[in-house]
N, C-alpha and C positions, 0 to 999 in steps of 0.2 A: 825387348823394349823396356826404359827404364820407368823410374817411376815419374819423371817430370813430364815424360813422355805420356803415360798415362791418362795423368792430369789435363795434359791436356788436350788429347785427343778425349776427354768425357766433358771439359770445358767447351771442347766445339760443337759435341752434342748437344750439348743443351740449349748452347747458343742457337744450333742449327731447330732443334725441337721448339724455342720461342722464337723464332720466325717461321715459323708454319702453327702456331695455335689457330691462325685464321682461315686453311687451307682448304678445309673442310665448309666455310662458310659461304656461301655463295651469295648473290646479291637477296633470295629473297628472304633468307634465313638472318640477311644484315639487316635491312627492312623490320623484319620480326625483331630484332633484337632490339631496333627502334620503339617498338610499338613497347614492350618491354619494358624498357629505360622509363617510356613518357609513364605508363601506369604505376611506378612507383613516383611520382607525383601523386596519385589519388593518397598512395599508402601512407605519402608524409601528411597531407590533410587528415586524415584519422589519425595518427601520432598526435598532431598539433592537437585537436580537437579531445583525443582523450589523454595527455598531459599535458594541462594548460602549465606554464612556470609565473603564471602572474604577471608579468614582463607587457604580455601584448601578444595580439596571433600573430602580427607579421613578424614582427621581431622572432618569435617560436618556430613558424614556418621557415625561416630561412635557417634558423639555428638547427632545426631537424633535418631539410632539404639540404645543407652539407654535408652531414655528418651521412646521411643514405646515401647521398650521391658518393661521397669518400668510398664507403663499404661496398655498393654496389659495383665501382669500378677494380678495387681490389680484389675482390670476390670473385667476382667473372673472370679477371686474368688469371687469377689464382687458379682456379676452376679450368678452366681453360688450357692452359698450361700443363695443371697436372694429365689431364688426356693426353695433351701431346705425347707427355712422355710413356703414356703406356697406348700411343697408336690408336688410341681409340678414333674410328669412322664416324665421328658424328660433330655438325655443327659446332664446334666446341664454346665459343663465346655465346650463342645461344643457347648451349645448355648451362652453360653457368649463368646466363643471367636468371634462367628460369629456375635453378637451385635456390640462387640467392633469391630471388622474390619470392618461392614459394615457402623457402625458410623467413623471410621476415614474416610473410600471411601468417604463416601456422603462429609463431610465435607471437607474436601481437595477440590472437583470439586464445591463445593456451596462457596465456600471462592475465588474460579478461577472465579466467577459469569458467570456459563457453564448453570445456571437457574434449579429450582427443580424437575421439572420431568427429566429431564435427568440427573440431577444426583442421582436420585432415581432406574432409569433403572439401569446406570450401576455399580453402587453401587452393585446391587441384581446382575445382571449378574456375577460381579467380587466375588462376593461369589459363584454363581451355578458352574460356572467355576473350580475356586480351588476347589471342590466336585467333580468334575467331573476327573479333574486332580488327585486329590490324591486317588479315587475309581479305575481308570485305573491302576496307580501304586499298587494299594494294588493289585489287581486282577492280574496283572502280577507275582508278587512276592510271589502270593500264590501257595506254592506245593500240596496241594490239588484239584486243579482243572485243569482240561482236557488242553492241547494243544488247542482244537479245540476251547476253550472258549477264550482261552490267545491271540489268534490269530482274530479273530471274534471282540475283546480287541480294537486289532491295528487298524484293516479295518477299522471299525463303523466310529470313529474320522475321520478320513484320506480319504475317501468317503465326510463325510462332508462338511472335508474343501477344498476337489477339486473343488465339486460342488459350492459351496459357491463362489471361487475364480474365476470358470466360468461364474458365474453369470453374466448379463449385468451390473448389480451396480458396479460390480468390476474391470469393463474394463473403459482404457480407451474413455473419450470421443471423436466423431469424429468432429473436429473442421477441416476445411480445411483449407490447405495453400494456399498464394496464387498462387503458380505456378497450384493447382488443379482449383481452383476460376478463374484466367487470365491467362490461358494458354497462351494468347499472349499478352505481353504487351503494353500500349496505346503509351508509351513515350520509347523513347531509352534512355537508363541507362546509369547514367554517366560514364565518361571512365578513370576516374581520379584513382590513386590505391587509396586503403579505407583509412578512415578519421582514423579508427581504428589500421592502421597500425605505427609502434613509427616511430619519426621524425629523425631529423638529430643531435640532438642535445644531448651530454652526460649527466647524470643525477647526483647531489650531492645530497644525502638526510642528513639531521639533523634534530634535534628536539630543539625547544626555550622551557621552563618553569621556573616554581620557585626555578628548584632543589633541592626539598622538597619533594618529591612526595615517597609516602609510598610504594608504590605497583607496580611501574614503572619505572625502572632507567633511560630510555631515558627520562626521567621527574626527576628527584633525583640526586643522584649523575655524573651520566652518561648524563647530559644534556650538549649542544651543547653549546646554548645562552640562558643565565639566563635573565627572563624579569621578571614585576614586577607584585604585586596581585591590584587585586581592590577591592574596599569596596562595598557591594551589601546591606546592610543594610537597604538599602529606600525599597527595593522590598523583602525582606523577613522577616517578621514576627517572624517563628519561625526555628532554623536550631538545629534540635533533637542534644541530645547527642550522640544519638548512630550514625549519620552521622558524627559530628566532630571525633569521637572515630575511625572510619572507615577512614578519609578521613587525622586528621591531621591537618585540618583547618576549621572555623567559617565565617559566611557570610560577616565578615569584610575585608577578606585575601582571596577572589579566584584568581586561578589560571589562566592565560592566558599562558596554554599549547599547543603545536601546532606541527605538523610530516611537515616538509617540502622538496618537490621535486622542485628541484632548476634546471634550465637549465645553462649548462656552456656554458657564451657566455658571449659580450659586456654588454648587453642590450641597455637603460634595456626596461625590458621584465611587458606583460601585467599580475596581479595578479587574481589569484583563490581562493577563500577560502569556504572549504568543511565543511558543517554543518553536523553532524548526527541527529539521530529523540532520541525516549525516547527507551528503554530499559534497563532491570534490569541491576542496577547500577553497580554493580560489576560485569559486564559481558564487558566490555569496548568495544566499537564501534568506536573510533576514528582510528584506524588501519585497518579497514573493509575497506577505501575505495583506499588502495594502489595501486590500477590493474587504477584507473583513474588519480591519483597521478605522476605514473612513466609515463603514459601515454601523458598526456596533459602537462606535463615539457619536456620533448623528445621533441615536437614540439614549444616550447616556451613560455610555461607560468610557472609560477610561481605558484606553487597549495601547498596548505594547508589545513592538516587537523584538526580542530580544536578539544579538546578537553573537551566537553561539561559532560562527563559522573557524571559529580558532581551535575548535575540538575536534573537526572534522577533519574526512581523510583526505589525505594527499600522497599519488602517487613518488613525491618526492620524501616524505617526511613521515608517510603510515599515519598513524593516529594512534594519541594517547591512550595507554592498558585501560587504565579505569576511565574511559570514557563517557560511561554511562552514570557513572558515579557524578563526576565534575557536572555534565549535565542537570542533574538535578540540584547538585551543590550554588551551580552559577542562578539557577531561578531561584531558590534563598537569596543570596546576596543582593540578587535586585529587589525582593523585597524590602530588605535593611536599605536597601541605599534610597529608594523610597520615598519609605519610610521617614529619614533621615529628612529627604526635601520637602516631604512634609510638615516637617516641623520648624522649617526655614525659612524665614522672611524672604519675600523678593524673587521664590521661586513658583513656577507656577503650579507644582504640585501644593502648596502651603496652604492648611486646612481645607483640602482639597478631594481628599484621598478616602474614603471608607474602607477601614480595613477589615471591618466585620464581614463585607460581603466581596468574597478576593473569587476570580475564578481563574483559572488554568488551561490553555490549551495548546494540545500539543500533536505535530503531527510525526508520523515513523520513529524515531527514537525519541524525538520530545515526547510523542506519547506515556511512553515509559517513563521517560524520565521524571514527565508532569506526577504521573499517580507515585512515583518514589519522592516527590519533594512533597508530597500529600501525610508518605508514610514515613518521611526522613527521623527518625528515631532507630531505625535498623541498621542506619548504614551512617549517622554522623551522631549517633549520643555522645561522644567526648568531644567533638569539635567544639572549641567553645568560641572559633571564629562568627557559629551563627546564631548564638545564644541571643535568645528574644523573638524568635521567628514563632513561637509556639503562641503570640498574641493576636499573631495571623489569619483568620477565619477564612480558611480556604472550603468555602461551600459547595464548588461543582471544579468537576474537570472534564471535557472535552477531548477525545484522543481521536484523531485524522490519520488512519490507518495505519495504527500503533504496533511496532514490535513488541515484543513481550516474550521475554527470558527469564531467568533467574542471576540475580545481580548478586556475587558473591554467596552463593547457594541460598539468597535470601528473594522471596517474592513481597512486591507491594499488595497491601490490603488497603482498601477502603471502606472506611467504617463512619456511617452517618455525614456520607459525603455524592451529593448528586454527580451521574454520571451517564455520557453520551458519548456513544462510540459510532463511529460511521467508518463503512470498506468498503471497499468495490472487486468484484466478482474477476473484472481483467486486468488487479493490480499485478505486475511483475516481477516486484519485488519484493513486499511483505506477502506472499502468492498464496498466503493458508488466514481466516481471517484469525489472526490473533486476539484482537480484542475481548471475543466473546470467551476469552479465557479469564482476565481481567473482569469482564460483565460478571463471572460467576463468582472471583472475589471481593465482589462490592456489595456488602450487607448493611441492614438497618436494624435501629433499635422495635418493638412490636410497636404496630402503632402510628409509625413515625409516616412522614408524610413526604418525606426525599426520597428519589426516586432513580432505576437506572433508564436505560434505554438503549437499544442496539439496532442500526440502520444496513442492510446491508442491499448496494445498490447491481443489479445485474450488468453494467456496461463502465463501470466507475472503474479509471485506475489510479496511481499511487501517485501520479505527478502532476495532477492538473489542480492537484490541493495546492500549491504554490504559484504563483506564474511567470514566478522566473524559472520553475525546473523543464519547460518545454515539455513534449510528450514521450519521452523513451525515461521506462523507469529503470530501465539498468543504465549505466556507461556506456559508455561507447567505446567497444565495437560491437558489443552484444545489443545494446538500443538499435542498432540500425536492422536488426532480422527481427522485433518484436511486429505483433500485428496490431496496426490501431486502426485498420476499417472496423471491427466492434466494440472501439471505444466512443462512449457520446461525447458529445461536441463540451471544448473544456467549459464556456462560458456556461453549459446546461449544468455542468459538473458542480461548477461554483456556486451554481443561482441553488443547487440544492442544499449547498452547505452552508449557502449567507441563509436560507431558511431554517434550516434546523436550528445551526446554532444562535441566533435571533431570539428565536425562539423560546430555546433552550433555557438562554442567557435573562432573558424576562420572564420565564416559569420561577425561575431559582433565584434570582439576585433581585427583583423587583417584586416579590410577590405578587404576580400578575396571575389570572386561570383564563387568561382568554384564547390562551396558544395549546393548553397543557392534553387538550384532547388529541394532538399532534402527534405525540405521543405511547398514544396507546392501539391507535390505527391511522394508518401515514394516508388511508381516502379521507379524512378531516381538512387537508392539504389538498385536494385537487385543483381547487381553484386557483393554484401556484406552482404546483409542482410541475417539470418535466416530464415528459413520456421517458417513462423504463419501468424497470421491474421491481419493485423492490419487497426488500422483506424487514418487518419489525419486531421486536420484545420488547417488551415495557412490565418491569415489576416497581411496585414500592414499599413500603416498611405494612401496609396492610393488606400484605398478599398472604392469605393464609391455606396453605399446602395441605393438600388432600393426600399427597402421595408424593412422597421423599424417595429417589431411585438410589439404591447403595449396590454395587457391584456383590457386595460381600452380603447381603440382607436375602431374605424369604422373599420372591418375588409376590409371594401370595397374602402376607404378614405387612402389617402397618403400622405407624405409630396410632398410639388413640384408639385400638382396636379398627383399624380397616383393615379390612379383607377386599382381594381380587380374585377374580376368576375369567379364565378365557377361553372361547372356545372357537374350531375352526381354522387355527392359526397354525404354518409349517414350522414358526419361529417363534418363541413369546420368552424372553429372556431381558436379562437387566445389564447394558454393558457400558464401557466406555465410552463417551461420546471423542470420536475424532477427527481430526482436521484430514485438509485435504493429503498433507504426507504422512498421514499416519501418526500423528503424533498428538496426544493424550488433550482435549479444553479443559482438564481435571473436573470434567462434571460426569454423570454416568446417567444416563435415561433408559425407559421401555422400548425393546425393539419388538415390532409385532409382523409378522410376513405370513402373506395367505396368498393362494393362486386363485379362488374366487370371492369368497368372503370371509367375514371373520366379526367377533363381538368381542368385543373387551369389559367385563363389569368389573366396576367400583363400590361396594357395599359401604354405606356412611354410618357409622354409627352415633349414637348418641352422645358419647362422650366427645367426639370429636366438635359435634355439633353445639354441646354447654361450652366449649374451650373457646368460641368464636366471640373473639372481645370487640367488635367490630360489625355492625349490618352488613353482609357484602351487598356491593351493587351487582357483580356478573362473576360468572364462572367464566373462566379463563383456560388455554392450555395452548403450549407451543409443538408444534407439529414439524419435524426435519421430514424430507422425502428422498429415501436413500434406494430407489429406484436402480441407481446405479451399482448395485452387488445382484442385479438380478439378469440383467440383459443388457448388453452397449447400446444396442438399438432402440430399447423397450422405451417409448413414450409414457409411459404408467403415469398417470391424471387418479388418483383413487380418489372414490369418493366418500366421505364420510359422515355420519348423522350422528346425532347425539339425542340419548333418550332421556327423561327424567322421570323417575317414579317414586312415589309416596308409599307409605305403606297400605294404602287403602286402595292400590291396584290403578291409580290413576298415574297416566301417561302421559305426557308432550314428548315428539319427536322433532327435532332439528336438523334439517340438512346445513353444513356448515358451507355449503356454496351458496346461500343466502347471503353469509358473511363475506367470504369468501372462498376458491377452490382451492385446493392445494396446490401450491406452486408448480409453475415447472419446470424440469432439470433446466440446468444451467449450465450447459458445456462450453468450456473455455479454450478458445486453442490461439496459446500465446503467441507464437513463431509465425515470422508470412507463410511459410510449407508447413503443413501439418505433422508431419511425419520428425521436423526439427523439435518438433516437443519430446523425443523422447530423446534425443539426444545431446540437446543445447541444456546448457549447464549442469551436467551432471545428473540428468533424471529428476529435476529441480522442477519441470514443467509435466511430468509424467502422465500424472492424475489430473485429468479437464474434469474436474468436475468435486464441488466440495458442499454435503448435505448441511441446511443452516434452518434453524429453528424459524418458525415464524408465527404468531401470535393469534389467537384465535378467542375472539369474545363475545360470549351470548348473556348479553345483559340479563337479571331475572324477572324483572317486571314484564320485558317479551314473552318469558311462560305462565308468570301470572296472568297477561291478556288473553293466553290461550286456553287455560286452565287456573280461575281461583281457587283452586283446592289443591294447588302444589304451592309452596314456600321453601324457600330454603332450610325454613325451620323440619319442616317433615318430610323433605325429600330424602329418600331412603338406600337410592342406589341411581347412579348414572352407568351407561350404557353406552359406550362407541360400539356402533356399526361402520362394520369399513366390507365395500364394495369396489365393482369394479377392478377387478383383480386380474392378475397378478400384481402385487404390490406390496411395498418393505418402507415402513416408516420407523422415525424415532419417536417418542414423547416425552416432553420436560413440564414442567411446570404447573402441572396441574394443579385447582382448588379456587377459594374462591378469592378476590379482592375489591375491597374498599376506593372511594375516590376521595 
């Protein structure tokens, strides 16, 4: 036989092997493959939805729905075919369609970096699933078979998923409020109407930009006051095509776009400027944060929302290296640009504007970014594009569940700068609270009367601070498996944080004290607050410390001559205090663990007591409850009393569930299955549970009522008793402070 001969007797093979790729497929394995085909429809709606191109969904939708439909029909023949050729007995266009789908599943969730075994699970799930789906249908619709089978059909599923939704996984969790936790509260709540309630003042809103703006006419044609671009060129490298193609402009030309809620009045009035964090770019966040905008203008400030979404990422374009940099860079420039229209006839900032009393707030990376444009000396001393911003009096910053890194191996400090930080317990993305890493770099001069604060809510997560970001604080596809039956309701979310920061914002910038007890115990607040959990610290410049915890320090040795001593305890050491993955709040406190009881003393000495430049009003101390190094199961409630004695043998005892108990654990389980937390992103949800300080204040004039022969002046040694055991706490902050 020769060789053309060959040829083509392997040429009619083949021929003959792609007409039988179908041979194998029988009608109801065709059916299945149907069922197949339609469910990669769902797959391009999650394409569409987690790569918007800006364009429009339908337009994305049908541009993704070809390009899958193309692949999947390739695929499968391909698939297909190759069987033929090696004989393989099996359905063969149904098993390639079920390759190709389950290879786009997997990849789609390992491209969301949801990590490979779970996306391996539900890859295979979402193919048994559509099997199961399209078998039900065919069995329905088949006239050969009995009622009783067709019926039997429906229940089987519908049984399933009752049970399933009964399940305990699927309920929500019991976290208590605190009206269940303090049925009576320590402190009578202020009487003032809420912080959260709009002021007196009418509201003008406009918007400032380049009016250029491709995708936004309040930014384009339709702009209010046209301001000017700046040249970012020193901090970015590379700015893709397909971002200028999207956006319209190159890193030489950003925009200083801006939504302003303006109060109609004299002035002038103290200014706000509203940072967003990162999210997919073309999904715009600067309009999320309108409900605090309209709000904090009503009472008099000046609030802006700044337009940063040109920094953020996109699956098409990534996101700029120094993006954190730029962030804080572009809230300067709005200052100067301002500024600028301040000082310009005809504009409606014009003597308008106080920039003695500026505040900042910022939420996920604006967080960051806000306390770096606070501390912008580390990271732009030569830029001399923002020379004059140092005239700025940035007095407070506000960070909405702030990341917090090291920007160039360099961290922001804040120094004689008031600060409030607020996180929530089931955020999914900033998932460890960062903040209170931040809360411990934010010092005062002695004395001083600025202040920080730290809110940490048991049911709060990371995207209801915005309302354009909807409820899933990852992306999607990984948003679609989080769990938000234990998240509270967003509107309750908000109404907590138009309270605080309200607040906040008239403790600080208005010299107002009618709110400021808000602060230092969040029951001052009941008569406004939501039902949930929460936990608070509050120090200020006259917090004067009994006890400095140094990893590297005599746990028994003090500054000022104090001495400790404890007894009863399995554990009394001085460690790192850490987040929920293990990773360092660069502060280090007292760990105390006993299995029935235990006493901690504080001996005070005199000199410490002549150093006190300041009357205190209450002894203070923050209390973590780290329960969880002890048992998974252990409900541990310890209880603890505080003694006070004189040197003349005179005593007061305080139980601090007067004030109030020690919290209780707070276990998180992100994913709708439980058991998805150890596997969805990467061991990223591992640890349900993360110990967070929370503030504990026993006024002294309550021990002078019980005892005038104890004073601060001659109180000679305090005494934690801790009961109720087994049980493992932290301690920070202890001593006393001033108001």
């Amino acid at each position: 036989m020769d060789k053309f001969q060959l040829h083509k007797k392997f040429f009619c093979w083949l021929k003959d092997r792609g007409q039988k790729i179908s041979e194998q497929d029988t009608k109801i394995w065709r059916l299945l493959l149907l069922f197949m085909a339609l469910s990669n429809i769902g797959i391009v709606i999650v394409i569409t939805m987690a790569n918007p191109t800006g364009i429009g969904f339908i337009v994305d939708f049908v541009f993704y729905l070809l390009l899958v439909s193309i692949a999947f029909i390739i695929t499968t023949l391909l698939i297909a075919f190759i069987f033929s050729l090696l004989y393989v007995p099996l359905p063969r266009l149904f098993v390639g369609s079920v390759i190709f789908t389950w290879s786009l599943v997997y990849y789609i969730l390992s491209v969301g970096n949801l990590g490979t075994l779970f996306s391996v699970i539900i890859a295979t799930s979402f193919i048994f699933l559509t099997m199961i789906i399209g078998a039900i249908i065919i069995i329905l619709f088949n006239t050969q078979l009995s009622l009783k089978i067709k019926i039997l059909t429906i229940l089987l599923p519908m049984v399933i998923l009752y049970l399933t939704y009964q399940s305990p996984y699927m309920q929500k969790s019991e976290i208590p409020a605190f009206s269940e936790v303090y049925p009576k509260p320590a402190v009578t709540p202020i009487l003032e109407e809420s912080p959260a309630k709009k002021g007196n003042f009418t509201v003008i809103y406009f918007t400032y930009g380049s009016g250029k703006d491709r995708h936004r006419r309040e930014y384009g044609q339709k702009v209010d006051l046209v301001s000017k671009t700046v040249d970012a060129s020193e901090y970015i490298d590379k700015w893709p095509r397909s971002r200028e193609i999207f956006w319209g402009f190159n890193e030489k030309e950003l925009p200083l776009n801006g939504r302003v809620w303006f109060p109609n009045g004299e002035g002038p009035f103290p200014i706000v400027l509203i940072t967003h964090g990162n999210h997919k770019m073309e999904d715009f966040s600067d309009a999320g944060y309108a409900y605090l905008g309209e709000l904090l203008a009503s009472r008099g400030f000046i609030t802006i929302s700044l337009d940063q979404n040109f920094l953020n990422y996109s699956n098409w374009s990534g996101i700029p290296k120094k993006d954190m940099e730029l962030r804080a860079w572009i809230i300067l420039h709005h200052l100067l640009q301002i500024d600028e229209f301040s000082q310009t006839p005809g504009t409606p900032f014009y003597q308008k504007v106080d920039f003695e009393r500026v505040a900042l707030i910022g939420h996920s990376r604006g967080g960051l970014a806000s306390t770096m444009a606070v501390d912008y000396s580390k990271w732009f001393d030569h830029d001399t594009s923002i020379e004059g911003v140092d005239k700025f009096k940035i007095q407070s910053v506000v960070a909405l569940a702030p990341t917090d890194k090291a920007v160039d191996k360099k961290l922001p400090y804040l120094w004689e700068t008031n600060y409030l930080v607020i996180h929530g317990a089931q955020d999914a993305d900033v998932n460890s609270f960062r903040g209170e890493r931040q809360y411990g770099r934010t010092r005062f001069r002695n004395g001083s009367k600025k202040f920080k604060a730290a809110l940490y809510l048991a049911e709060a997560n990371h995207s209801y601070f915005n309302t354009d970001w909807g409820k899933r604080d990852i992306s999607i596809p990984g948003g679609f498996f989080l769990n938000h039956r234990d998240t509270m309701d967003s509107k309750d979310q908000r109404e907590i944080t138009k309270i605080y920061i309200s607040a906040f914002l008239e403790t600080t910038l208005l010299n107002s004290s009618r709110y400021e007890k808000l602060f230092y115990n969040y029951q001052y607040g009941l008569n406004w607050l939501p039902e949930t959990l929460y936990f608070n610290r509050y120090e200020n410049g006259m917090f004067q410390p009994i006890n400095k915890f140094y990893t590297n320090r005599d746990k028994r040795v003090f500054d000022k001559d104090i001495r400790a001593n404890a007894q009863g305890f399995s554990i009394w050491d001085i460690e790192t205090a850490k987040d929920r993955r293990g990773n360092s709040k660069g502060k280090a406190g007292l760990v105390l663990q006993w299995d029935k009881e235990g006493s901690y003393a504080i001996s005070i000495s005199q000199k410490y007591i002549s150093s006190l430049k300041n009357e205190p009003d209450s002894f203070i101390l923050s209390i973590a409850n780290m329960a969880r190094d002890l048992d998974e199961n252990l409900e541990s409630r310890p209880k603890v009393e505080v003694e006070f004695r004189n040197k003349s043998g005179d005593s007061v005892q305080l139980p601090l569930d007067e004030y109030m108990p020690l919290p209780a654990r707070i276990k998180v389980q992100y994913t709708k299955i439980p058991w998805f937390d150890k596997i969805m992103k990467k061991g990223k949800y591992e640890e349900d549970e993360e110990p967070v300080f929370h503030m504990y204040e026993i006024k002294l004039n309550k021990i002078k009522s019980l005892n005038d022969n104890i004073t601060y002046q001659n109180i000679s040694e305090i005494i934690l008793h801790f009961t109720n055991g087994p049980g493992k706490v932290m301690i920070d902050d202890v001593g006393y402070i001033s108001y």
